[in-house]
N, C-alpha and C positions, 0 to 999 in steps of 0.2 A: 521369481514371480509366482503367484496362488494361483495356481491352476483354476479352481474354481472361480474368484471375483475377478483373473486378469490385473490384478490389480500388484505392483510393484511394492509398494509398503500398505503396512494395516494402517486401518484409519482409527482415530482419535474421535469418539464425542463425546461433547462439551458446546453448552450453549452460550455461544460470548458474543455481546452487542459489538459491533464492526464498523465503521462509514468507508465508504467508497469514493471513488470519485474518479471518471475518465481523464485521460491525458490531457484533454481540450476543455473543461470542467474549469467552472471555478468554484463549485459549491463542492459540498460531501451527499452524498446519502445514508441514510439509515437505512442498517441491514442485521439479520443475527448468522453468525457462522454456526453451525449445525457440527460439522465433523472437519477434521485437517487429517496432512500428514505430510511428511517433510517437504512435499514439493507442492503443494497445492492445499485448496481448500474447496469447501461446498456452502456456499450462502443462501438465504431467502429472502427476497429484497418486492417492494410494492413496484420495481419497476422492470422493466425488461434493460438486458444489456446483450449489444452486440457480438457475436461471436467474432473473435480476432480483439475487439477492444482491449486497448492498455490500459491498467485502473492503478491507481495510488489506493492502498489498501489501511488500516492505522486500526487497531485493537482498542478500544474505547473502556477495558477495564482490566482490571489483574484475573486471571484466570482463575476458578477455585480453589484451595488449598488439596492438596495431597493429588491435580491433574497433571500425566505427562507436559506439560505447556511448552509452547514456543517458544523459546530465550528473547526472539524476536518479537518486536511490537507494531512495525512497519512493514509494509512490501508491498512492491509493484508485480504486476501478476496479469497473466494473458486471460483472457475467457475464453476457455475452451469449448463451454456451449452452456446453454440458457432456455430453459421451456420454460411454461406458464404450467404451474399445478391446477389439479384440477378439483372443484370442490372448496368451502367457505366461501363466506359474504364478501370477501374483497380479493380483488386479483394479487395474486402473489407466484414472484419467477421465482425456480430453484438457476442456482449458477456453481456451474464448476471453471474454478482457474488454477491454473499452472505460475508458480511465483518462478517471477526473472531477475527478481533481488528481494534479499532478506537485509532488514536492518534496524537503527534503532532512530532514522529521523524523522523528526514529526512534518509530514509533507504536508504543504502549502498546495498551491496552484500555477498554472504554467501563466504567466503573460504574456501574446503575442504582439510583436512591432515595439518591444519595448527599447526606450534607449539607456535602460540603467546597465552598468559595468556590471561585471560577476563580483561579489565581496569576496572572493577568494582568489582568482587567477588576473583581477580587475579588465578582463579584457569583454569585450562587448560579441556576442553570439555572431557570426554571420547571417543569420534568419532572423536576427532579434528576437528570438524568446530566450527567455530568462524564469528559471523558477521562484517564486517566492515563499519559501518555508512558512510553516506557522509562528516560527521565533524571529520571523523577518528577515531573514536571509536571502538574497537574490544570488542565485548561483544558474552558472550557463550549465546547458546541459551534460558536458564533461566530466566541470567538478560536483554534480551533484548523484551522479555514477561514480566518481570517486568517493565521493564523503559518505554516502548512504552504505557505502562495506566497512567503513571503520569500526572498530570497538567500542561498544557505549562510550566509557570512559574516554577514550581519545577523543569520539565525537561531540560530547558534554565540551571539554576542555577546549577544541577547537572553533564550539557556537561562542561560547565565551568570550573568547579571544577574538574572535569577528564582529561579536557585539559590544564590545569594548570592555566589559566586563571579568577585566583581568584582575585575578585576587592577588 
C-alpha cells in the first residue's frame, strides 16, 4: 500500500465515456470515467448515486491506443461514496466504486415479477427477477453471476448458442 495516497494500486487516467445503471434501473446513464485501477474506478456523472448502490457498469468505447486498459468491458461495482463537485454551470457528482465482477457481458436490466424461464438453466427465479441482457438474454440471477466470469470467447459462443445462432 502507498503510504502517502493510502491507496492499494496506482491509478490509471484516461477519459472513457461509461453508462451506468443501478440494480433496480432499467435505463443507462451517461457518465465519463476519469481514472481506474484493478478494483474500482472514479466517474463524473449529472447525477448523484447512493452510497452502497449496485450499478451495471459497460465501457461505451475502445480505450486509446498505447493506454494500460482494462481487458474488461463490463462490471458490476458497489459505490463506495458520491459528492456533488463544486463549481461549473451544471451539477456534476464525482463517484467512486469498488467492481464485485469483471467481465465481458453486455448488461441489460433487471425485470421484476417476471414470469419468463432463465434461457440458460430454464428454471424460473423464486422472486421472479430475471435479467435481461442487451443481446436479449433473460438469465436468473445465478446464471448470470456465472456467465458474466466466463472468457470473451466462451461467452460470445455461449450468447450464440442461446440465441440460436449456431454457426
Amino acid at each position: 500500500m502507498d503510504a502517502k495516497t493510502r491507496r492499494k494500486y496506482s491509478r490509471y487516467f484516461e477519459h472513457v465515456p461509461i453508462l451506468y445503471a443501478g440494480y433496480d434501473s432499467e435505463s443507462y446513464c451517461e457518465a465519463l470515467m476519469l481514472n481506474r485501477c484493478p478494483d474500482g474506478m472514479y466517474f463524473e456523472s449529472e447525477s448523484p448515486i447512493q452510497p452502497q448502490c449496485d450499478l451495471y457498469i459497460k465501457i461505451q468505447k475502445d480505450p486509446p491506443r498505447g493506454s494500460e486498459s482494462e481487458p474488461y468491458n463490463a462490471f458490476r461495482a458497489k459505490v463506495k461514496w458520491c459528492c456533488q463537485l463544486a463549481g461549473g454551470k451544471m451539477q456534476c457528482y464525482g463517484a467512486g466504486v469498488q467492481y464485485t465482477a469483471k467481465g465481458h457481458l453486455k448488461y441489460g436490466t433487471n425485470i421484476r415479477h417476471s414470469d419468463y424461464p432463465c434461457d440458460y438453466c430454464d428454471k424460473r427465479d423464486s422472486d421472479r427477477l430475471i435479467h435481461r441482457t442487451e443481446s436479449g438474454l433473460m438469465l436468473c440471477t445465478d446464471c448470470l453471476h456465472y456467465i458474466e466470469k466466463l472468457p470473451n470467447n466462451i461467452l460470445n459462443a455461449v450468447e450464440r448458442f442461446l440465441q440460436g445462432n449456431v454457426v
